[in-house]
mmCIF file of the N, C-alpha and C atoms, coordinates in Angstrom:
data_MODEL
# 
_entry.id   MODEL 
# 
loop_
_atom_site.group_PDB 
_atom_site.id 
_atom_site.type_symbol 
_atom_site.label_atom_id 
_atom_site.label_alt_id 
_atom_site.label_comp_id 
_atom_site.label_asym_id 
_atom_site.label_entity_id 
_atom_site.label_seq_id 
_atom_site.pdbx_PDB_ins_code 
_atom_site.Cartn_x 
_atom_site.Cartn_y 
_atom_site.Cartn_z 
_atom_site.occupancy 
_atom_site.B_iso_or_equiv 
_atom_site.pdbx_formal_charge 
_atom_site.auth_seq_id 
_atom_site.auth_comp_id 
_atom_site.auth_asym_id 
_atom_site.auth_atom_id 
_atom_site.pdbx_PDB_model_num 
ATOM 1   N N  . UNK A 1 1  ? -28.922 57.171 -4.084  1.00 0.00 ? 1  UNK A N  1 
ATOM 2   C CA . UNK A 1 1  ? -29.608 56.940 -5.338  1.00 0.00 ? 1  UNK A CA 1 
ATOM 3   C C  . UNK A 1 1  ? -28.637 56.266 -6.306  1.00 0.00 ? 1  UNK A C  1 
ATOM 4   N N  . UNK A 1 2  ? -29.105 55.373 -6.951  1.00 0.00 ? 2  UNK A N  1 
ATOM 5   C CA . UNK A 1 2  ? -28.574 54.559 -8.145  1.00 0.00 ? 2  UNK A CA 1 
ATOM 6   C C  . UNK A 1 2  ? -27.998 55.260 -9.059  1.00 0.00 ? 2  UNK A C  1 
ATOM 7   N N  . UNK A 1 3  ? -27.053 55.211 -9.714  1.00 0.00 ? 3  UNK A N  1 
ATOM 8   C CA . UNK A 1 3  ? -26.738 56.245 -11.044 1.00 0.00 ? 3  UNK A CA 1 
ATOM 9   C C  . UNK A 1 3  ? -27.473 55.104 -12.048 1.00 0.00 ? 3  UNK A C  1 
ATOM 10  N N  . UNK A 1 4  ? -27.840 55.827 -13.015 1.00 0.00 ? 4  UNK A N  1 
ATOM 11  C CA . UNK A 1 4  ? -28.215 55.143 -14.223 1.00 0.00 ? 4  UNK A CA 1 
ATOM 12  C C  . UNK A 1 4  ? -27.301 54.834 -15.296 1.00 0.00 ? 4  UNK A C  1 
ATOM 13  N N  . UNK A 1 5  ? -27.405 53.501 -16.145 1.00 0.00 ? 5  UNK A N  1 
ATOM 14  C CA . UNK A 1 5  ? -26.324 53.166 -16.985 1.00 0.00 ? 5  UNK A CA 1 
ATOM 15  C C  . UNK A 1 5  ? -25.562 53.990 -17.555 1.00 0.00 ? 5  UNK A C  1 
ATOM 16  N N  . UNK A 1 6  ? -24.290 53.897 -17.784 1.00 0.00 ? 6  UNK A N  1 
ATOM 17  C CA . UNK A 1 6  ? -23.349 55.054 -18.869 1.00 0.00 ? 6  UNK A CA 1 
ATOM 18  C C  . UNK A 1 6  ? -22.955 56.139 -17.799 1.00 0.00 ? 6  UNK A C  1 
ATOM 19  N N  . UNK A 1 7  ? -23.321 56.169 -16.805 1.00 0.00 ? 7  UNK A N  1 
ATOM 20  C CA . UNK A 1 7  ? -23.329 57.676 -16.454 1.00 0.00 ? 7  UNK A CA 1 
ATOM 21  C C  . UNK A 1 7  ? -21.797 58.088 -16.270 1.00 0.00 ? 7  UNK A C  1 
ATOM 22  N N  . UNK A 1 8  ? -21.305 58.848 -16.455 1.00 0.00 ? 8  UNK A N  1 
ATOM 23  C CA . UNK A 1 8  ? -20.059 59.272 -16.611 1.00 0.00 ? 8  UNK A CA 1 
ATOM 24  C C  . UNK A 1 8  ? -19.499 58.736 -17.612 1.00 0.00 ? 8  UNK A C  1 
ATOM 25  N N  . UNK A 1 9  ? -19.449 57.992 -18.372 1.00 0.00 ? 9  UNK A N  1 
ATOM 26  C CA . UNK A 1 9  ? -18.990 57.261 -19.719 1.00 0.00 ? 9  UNK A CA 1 
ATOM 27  C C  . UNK A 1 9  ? -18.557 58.026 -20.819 1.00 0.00 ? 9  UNK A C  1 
ATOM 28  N N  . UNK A 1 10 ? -18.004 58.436 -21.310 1.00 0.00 ? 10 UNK A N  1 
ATOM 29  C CA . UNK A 1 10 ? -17.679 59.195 -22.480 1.00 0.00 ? 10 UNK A CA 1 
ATOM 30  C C  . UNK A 1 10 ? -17.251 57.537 -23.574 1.00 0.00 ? 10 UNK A C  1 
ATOM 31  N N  . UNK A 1 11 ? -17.783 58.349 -25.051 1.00 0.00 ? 11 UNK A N  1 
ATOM 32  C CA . UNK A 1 11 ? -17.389 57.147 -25.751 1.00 0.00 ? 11 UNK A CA 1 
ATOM 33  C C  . UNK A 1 11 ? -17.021 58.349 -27.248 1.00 0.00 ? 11 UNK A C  1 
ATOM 34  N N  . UNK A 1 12 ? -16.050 58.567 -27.134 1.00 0.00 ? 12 UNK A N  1 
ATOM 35  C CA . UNK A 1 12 ? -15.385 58.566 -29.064 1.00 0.00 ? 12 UNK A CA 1 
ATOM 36  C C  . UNK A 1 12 ? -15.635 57.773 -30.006 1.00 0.00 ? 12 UNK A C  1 
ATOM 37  N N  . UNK A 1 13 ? -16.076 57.952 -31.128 1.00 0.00 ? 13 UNK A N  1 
ATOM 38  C CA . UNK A 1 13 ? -16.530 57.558 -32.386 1.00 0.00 ? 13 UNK A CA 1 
ATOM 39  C C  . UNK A 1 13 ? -16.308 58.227 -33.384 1.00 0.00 ? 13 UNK A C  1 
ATOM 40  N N  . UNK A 1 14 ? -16.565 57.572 -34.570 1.00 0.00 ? 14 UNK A N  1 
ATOM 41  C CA . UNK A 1 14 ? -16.453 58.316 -36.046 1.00 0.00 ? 14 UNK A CA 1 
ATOM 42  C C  . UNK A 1 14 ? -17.535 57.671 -36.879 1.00 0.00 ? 14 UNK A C  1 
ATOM 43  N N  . UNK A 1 15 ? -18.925 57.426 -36.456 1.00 0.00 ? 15 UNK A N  1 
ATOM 44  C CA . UNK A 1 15 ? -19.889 56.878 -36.982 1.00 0.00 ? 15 UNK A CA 1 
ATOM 45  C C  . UNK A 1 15 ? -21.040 57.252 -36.271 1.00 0.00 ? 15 UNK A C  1 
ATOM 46  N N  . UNK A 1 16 ? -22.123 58.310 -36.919 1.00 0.00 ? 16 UNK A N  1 
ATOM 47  C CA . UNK A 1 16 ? -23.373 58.078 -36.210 1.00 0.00 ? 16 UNK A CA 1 
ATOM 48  C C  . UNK A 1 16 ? -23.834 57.224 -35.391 1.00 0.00 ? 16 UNK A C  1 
ATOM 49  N N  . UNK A 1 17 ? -24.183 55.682 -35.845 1.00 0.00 ? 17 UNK A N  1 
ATOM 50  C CA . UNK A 1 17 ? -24.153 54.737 -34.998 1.00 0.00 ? 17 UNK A CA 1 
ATOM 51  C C  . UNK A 1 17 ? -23.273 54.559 -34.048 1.00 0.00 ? 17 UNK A C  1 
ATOM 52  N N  . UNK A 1 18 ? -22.234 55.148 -33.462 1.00 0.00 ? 18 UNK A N  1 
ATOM 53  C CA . UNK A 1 18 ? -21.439 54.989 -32.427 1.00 0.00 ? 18 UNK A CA 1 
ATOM 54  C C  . UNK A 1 18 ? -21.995 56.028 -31.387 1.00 0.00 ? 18 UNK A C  1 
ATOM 55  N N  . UNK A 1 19 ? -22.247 56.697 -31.567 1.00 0.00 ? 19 UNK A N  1 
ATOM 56  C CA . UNK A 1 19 ? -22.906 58.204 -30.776 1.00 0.00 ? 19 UNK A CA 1 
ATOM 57  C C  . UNK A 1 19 ? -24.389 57.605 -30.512 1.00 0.00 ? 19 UNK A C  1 
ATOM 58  N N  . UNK A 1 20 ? -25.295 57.569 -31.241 1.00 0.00 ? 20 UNK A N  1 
ATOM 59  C CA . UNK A 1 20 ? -26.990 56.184 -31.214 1.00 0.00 ? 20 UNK A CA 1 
ATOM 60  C C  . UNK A 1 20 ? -26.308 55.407 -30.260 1.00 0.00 ? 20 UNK A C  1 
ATOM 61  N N  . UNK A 1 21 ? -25.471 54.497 -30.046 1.00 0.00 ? 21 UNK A N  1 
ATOM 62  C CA . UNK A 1 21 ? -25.525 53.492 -28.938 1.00 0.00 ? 21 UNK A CA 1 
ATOM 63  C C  . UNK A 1 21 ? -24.868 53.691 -27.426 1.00 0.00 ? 21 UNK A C  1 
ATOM 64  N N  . UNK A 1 22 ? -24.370 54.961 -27.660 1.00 0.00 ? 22 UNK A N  1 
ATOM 65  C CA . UNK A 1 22 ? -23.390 55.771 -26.324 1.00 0.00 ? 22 UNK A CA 1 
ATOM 66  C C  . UNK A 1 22 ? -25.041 56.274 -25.447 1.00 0.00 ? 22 UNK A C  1 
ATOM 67  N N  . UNK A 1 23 ? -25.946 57.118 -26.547 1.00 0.00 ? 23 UNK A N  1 
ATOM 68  C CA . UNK A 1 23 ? -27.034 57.813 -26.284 1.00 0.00 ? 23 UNK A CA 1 
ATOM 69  C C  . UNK A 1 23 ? -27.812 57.209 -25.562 1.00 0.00 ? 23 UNK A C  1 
ATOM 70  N N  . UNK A 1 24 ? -28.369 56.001 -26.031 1.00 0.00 ? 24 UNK A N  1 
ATOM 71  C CA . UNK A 1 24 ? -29.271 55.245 -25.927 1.00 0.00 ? 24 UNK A CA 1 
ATOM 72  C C  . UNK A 1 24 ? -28.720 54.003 -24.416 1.00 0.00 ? 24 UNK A C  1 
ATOM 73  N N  . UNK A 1 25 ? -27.661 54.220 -24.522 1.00 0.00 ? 25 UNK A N  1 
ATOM 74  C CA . UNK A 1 25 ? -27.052 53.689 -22.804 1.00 0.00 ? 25 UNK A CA 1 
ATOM 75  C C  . UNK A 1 25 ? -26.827 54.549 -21.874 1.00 0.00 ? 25 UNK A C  1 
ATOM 76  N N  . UNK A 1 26 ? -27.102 55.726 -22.197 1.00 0.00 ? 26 UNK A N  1 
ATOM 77  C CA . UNK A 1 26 ? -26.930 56.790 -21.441 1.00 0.00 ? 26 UNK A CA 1 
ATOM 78  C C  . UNK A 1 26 ? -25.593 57.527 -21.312 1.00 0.00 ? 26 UNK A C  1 
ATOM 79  N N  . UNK A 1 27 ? -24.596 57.434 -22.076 1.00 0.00 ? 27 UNK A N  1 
ATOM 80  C CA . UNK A 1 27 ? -23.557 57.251 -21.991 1.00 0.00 ? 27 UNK A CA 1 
ATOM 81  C C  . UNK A 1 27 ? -23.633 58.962 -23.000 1.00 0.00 ? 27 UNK A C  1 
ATOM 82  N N  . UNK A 1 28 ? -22.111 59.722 -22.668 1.00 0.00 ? 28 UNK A N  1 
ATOM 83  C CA . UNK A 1 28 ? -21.887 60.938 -23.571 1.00 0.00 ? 28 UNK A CA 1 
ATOM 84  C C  . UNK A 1 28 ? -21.286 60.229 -24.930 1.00 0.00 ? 28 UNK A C  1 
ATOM 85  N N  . UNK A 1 29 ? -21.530 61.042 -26.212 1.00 0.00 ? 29 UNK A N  1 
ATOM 86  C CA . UNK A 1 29 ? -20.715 60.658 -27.139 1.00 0.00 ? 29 UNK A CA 1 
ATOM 87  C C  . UNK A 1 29 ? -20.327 62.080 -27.645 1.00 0.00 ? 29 UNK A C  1 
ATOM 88  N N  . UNK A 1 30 ? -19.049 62.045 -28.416 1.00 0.00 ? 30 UNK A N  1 
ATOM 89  C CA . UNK A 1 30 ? -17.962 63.112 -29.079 1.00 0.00 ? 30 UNK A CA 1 
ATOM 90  C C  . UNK A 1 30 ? -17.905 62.456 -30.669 1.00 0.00 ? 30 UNK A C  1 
ATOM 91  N N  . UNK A 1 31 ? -18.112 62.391 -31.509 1.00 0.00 ? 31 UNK A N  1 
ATOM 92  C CA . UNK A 1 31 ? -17.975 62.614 -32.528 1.00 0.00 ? 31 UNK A CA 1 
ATOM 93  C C  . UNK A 1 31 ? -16.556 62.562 -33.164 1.00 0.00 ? 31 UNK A C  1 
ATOM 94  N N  . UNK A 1 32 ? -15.913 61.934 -33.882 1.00 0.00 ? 32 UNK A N  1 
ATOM 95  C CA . UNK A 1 32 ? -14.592 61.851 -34.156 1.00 0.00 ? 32 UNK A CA 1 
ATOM 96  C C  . UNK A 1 32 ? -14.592 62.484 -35.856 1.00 0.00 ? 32 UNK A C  1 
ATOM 97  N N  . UNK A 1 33 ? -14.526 63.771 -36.576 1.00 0.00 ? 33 UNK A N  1 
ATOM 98  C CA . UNK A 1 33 ? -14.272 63.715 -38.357 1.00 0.00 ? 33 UNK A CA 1 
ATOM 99  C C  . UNK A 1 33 ? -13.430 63.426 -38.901 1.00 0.00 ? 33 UNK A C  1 
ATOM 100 N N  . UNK A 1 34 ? -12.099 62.945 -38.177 1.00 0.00 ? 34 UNK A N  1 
ATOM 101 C CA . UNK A 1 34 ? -11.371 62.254 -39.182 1.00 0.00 ? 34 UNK A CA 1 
ATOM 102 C C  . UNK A 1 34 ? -11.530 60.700 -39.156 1.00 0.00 ? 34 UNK A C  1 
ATOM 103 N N  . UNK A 1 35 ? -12.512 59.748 -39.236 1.00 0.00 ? 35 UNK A N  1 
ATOM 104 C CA . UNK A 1 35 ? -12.690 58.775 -40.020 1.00 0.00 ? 35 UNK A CA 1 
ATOM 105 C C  . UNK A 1 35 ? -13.059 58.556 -40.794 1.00 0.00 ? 35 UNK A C  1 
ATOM 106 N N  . UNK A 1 36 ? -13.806 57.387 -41.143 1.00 0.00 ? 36 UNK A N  1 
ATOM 107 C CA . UNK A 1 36 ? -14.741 57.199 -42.328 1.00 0.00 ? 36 UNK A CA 1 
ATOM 108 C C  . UNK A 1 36 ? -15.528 57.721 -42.886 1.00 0.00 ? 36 UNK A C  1 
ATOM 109 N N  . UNK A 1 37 ? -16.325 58.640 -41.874 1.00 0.00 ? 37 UNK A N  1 
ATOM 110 C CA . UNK A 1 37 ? -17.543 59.352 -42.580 1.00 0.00 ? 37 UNK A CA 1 
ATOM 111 C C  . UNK A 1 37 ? -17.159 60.676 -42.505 1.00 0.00 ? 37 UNK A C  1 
ATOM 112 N N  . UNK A 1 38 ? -17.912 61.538 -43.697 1.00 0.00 ? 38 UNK A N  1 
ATOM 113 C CA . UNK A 1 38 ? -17.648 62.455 -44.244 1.00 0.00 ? 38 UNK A CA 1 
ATOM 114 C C  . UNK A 1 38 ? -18.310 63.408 -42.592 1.00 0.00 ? 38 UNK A C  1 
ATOM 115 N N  . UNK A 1 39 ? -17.428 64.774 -42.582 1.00 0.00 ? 39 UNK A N  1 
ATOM 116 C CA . UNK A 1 39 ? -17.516 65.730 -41.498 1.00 0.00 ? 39 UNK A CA 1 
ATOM 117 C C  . UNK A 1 39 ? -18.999 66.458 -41.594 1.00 0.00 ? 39 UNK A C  1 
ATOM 118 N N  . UNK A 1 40 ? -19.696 66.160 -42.823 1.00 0.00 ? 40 UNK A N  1 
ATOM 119 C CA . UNK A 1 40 ? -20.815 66.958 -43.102 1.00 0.00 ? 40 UNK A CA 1 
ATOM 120 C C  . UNK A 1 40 ? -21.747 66.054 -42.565 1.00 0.00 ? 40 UNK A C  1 
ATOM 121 N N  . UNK A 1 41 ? -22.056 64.883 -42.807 1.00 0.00 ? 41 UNK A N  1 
ATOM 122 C CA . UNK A 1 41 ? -22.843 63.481 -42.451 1.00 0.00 ? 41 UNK A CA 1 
ATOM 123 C C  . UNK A 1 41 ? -22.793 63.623 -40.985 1.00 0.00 ? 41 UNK A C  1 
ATOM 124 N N  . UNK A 1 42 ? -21.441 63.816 -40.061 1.00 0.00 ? 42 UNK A N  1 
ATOM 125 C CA . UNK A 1 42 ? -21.385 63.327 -38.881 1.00 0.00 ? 42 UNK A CA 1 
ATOM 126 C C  . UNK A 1 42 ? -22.283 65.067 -38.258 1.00 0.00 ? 42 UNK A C  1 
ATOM 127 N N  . UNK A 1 43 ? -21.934 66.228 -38.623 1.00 0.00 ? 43 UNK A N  1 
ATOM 128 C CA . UNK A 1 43 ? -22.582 66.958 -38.289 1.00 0.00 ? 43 UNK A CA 1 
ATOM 129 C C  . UNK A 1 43 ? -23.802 67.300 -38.431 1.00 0.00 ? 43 UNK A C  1 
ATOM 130 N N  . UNK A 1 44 ? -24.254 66.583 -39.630 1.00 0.00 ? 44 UNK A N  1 
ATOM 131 C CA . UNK A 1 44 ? -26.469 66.527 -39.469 1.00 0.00 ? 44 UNK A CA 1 
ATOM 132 C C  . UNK A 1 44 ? -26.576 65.922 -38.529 1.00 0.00 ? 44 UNK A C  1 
ATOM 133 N N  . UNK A 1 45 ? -26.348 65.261 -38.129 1.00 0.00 ? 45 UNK A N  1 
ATOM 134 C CA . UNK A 1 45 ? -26.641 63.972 -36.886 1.00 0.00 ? 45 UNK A CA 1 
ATOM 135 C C  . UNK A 1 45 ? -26.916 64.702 -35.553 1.00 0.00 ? 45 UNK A C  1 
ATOM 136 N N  . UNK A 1 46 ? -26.668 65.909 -35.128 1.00 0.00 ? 46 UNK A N  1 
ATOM 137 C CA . UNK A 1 46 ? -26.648 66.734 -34.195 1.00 0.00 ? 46 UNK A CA 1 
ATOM 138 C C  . UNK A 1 46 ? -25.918 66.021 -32.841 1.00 0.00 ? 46 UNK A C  1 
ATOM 139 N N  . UNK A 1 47 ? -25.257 65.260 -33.073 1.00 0.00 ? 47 UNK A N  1 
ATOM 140 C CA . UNK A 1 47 ? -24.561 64.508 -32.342 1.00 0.00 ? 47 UNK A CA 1 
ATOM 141 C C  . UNK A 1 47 ? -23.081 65.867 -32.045 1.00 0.00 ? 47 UNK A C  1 
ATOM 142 N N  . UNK A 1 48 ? -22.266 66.210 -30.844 1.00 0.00 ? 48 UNK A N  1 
ATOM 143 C CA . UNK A 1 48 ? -20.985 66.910 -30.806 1.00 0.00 ? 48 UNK A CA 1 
ATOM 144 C C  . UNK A 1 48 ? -19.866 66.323 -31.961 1.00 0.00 ? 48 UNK A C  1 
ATOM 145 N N  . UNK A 1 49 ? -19.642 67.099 -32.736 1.00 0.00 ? 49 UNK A N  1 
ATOM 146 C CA . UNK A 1 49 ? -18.415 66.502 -33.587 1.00 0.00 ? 49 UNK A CA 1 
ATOM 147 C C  . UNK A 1 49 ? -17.043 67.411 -33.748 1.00 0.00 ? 49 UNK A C  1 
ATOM 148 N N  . UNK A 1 50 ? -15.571 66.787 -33.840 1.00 0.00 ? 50 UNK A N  1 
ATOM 149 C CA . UNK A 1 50 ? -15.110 67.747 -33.696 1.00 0.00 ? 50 UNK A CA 1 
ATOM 150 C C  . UNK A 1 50 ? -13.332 66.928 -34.266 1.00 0.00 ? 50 UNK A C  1 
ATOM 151 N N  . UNK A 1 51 ? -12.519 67.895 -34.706 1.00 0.00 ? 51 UNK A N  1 
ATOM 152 C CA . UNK A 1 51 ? -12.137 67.684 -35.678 1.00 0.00 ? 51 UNK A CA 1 
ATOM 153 C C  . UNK A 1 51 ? -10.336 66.361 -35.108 1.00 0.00 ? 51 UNK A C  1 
ATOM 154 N N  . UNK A 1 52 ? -10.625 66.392 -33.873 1.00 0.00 ? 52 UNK A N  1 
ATOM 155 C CA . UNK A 1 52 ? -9.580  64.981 -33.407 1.00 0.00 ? 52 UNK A CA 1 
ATOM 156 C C  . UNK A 1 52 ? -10.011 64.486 -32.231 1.00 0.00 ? 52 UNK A C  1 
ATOM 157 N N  . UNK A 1 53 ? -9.058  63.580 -32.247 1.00 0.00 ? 53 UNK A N  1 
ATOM 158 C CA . UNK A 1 53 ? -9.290  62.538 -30.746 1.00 0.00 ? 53 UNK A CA 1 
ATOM 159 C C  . UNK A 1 53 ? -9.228  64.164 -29.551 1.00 0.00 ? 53 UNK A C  1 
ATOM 160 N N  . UNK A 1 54 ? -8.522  64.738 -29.607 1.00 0.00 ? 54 UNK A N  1 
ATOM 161 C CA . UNK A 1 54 ? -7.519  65.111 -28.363 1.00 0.00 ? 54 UNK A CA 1 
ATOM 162 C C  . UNK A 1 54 ? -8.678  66.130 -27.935 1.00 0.00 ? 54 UNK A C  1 
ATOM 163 N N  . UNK A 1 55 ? -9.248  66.849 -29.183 1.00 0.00 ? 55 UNK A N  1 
ATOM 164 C CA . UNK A 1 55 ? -10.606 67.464 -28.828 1.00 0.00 ? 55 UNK A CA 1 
ATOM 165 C C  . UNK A 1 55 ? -11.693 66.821 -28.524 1.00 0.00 ? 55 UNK A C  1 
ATOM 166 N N  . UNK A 1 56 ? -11.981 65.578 -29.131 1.00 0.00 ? 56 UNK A N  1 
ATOM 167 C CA . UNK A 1 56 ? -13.151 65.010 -28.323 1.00 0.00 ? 56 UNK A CA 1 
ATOM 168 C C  . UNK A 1 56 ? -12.984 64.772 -27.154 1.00 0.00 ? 56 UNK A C  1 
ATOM 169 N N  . UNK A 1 57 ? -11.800 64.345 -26.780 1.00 0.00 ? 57 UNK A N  1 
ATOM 170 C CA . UNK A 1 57 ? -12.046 64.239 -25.210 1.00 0.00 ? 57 UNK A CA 1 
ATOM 171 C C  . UNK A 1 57 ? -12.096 65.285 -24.170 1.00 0.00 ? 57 UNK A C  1 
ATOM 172 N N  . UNK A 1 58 ? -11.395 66.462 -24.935 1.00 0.00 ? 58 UNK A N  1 
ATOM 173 C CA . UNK A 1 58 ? -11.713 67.580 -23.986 1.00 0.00 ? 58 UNK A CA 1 
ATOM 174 C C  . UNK A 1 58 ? -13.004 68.100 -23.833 1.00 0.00 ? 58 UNK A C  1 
ATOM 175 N N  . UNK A 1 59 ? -13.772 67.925 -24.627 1.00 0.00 ? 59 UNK A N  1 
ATOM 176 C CA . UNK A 1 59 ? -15.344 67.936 -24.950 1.00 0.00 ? 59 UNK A CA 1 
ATOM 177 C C  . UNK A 1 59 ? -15.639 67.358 -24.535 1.00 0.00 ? 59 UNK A C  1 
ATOM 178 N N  . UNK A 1 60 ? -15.789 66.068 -24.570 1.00 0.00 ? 60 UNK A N  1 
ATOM 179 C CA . UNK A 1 60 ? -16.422 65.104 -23.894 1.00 0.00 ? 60 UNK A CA 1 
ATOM 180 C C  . UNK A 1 60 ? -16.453 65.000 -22.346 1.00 0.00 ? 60 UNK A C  1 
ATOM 181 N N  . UNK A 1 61 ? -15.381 65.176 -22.011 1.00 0.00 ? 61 UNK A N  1 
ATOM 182 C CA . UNK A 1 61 ? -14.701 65.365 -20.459 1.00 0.00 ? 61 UNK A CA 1 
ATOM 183 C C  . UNK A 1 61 ? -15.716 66.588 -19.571 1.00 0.00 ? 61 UNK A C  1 
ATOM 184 N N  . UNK A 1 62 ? -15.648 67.855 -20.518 1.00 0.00 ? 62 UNK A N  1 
ATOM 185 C CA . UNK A 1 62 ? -16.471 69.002 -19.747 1.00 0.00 ? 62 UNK A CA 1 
ATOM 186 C C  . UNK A 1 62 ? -18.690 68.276 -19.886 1.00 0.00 ? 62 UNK A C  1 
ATOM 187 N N  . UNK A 1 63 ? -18.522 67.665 -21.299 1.00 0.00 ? 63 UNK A N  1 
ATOM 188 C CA . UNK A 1 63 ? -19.637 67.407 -20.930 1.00 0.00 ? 63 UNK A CA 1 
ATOM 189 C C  . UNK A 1 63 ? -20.051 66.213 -20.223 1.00 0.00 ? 63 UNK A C  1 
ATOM 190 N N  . UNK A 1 64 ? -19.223 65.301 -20.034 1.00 0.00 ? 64 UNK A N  1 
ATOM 191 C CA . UNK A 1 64 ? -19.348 64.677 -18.766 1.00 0.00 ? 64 UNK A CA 1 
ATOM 192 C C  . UNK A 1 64 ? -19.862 65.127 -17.299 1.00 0.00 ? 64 UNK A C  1 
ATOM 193 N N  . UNK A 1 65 ? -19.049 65.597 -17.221 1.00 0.00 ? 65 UNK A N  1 
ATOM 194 C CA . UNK A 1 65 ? -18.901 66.765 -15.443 1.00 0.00 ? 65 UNK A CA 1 
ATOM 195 C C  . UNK A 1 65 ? -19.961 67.464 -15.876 1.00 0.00 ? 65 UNK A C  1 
ATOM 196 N N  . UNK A 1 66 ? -20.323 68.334 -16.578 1.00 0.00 ? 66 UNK A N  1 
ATOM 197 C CA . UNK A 1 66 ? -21.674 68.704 -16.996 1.00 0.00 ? 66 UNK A CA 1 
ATOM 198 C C  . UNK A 1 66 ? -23.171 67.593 -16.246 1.00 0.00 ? 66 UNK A C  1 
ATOM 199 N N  . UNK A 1 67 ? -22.583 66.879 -17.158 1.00 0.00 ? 67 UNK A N  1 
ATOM 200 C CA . UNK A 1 67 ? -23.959 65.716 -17.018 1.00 0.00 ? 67 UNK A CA 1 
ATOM 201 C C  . UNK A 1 67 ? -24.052 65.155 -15.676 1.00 0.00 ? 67 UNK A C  1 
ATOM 202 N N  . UNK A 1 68 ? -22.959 64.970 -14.511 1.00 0.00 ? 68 UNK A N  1 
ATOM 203 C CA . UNK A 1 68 ? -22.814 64.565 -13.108 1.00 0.00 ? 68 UNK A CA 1 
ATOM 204 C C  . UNK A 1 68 ? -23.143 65.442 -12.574 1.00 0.00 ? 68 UNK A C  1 
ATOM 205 N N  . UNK A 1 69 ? -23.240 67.029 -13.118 1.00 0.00 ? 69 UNK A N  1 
ATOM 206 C CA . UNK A 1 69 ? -23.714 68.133 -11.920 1.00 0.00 ? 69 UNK A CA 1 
ATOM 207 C C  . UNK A 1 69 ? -25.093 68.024 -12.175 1.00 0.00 ? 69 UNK A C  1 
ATOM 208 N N  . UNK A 1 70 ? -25.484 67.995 -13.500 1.00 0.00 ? 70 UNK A N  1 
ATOM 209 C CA . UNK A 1 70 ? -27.051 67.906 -13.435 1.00 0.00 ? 70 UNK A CA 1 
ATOM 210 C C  . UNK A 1 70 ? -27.947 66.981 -12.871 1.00 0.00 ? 70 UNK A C  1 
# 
């Protein structure tokens, strides 16, 4: 069977719209709060957010492997 686009992909961001275009390719997104947008903004979004790089990827990473077992 084909995997579908993104699949295994993790993508870090610090912009709603960065997480919207990870989603929408199928791809995981992590949430970055120390950029531009305020930590409160990035967390309505119900998007994973979390407070550095080093944690998004550990997040991102388990929900990756997550998303390949399912």
């Amino acid at each position: 069977m084909e995997e579908p686009p993104g699949h295994r992909v993790l993508l870090v961001g610090d912009a709603a719209d960065n997480a919207d275009a990870a989603h929408a390719n199928g791809a995981v997104a992590v949430l970055h709060t120390g950029g531009l947008h305020h930590p409160a903004r990035l967390a309505a979004t119900g998007h994973p957010a979390v407070g550095t790089p080093a944690e998004a990827v550990a997040l991102g990473s388990r929900l990756v492997r997550h998303q390949a077992c399912s």
